[in-house]
Phi, psi and omega in degrees: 000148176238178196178105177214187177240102173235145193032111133057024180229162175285139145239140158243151158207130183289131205202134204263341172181167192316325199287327162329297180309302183318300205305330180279333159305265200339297170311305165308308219275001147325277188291341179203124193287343202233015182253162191250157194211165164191179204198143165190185202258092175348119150325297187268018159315149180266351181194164168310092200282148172230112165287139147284092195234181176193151191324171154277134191319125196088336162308293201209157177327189176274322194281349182254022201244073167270135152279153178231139169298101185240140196260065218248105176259172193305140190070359175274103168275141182249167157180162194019018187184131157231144180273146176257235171278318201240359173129312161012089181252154182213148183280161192300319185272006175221042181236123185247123161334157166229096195279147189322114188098337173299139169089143153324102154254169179309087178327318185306304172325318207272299168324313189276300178309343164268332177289007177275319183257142192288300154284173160265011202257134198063013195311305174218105189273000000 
């Protein structure tokens, strides 16, 4: 879900993934310069989601753009930074999605997340 205030009303929208949420802040903060936005994971999701994102190209070097794990729980409002698994904080605009197996991942990442989880089962819906 994003949820802001542009030109003085309340918006909501329902969004199928992080880059969705992004694009629609953008668009609010388009149309109205004062307008504020934020995005999270419905409150009533049966469990906690782990996004995949890694720098965006032009962020940081080729050799640093490891994917990372971010651990997004239900109701936990996000807006201008998510941390990852391993300490990792990255800004919202300078994260490229990732679909499950893509990219180099973050050893640190891999490591703390599997010792959180008993399994892998629910890693990512």
């Amino acid at each position: 879900m994003v949820v802001g205030r542009v030109n003085g009303h309340e918006e909501a929208a329902g969004v199928a993934t992080p880059e969705d949420a992004l694009a629609h802040m953008l668009d609010w903060l388009r149309a109205d310069e004062n307008a504020s936005a934020v995005w999270y994971l419905r409150e009533d999701w049966p469990s906690p989601v782990t996004l995949i994102g890694r720098p965006a190209p032009g962020v940081v070097g080729e050799t640093r753009r490891c994917a990372h794990l971010f651990r997004v729980r239900p109701g936990a409002v996000l807006y201008g930074s998510i941390t990852a698994r391993c300490g990792t904080e990255l800004l919202l605009t300078e994260i490229e999605w990732l679909r499950l197996g893509a990219g180099m991942p973050c050893e640190c990442c891999l490591v703390i997340g599997a010792r959180h989880s008993r399994s892998w089962e629910g890693w990512t819906r």
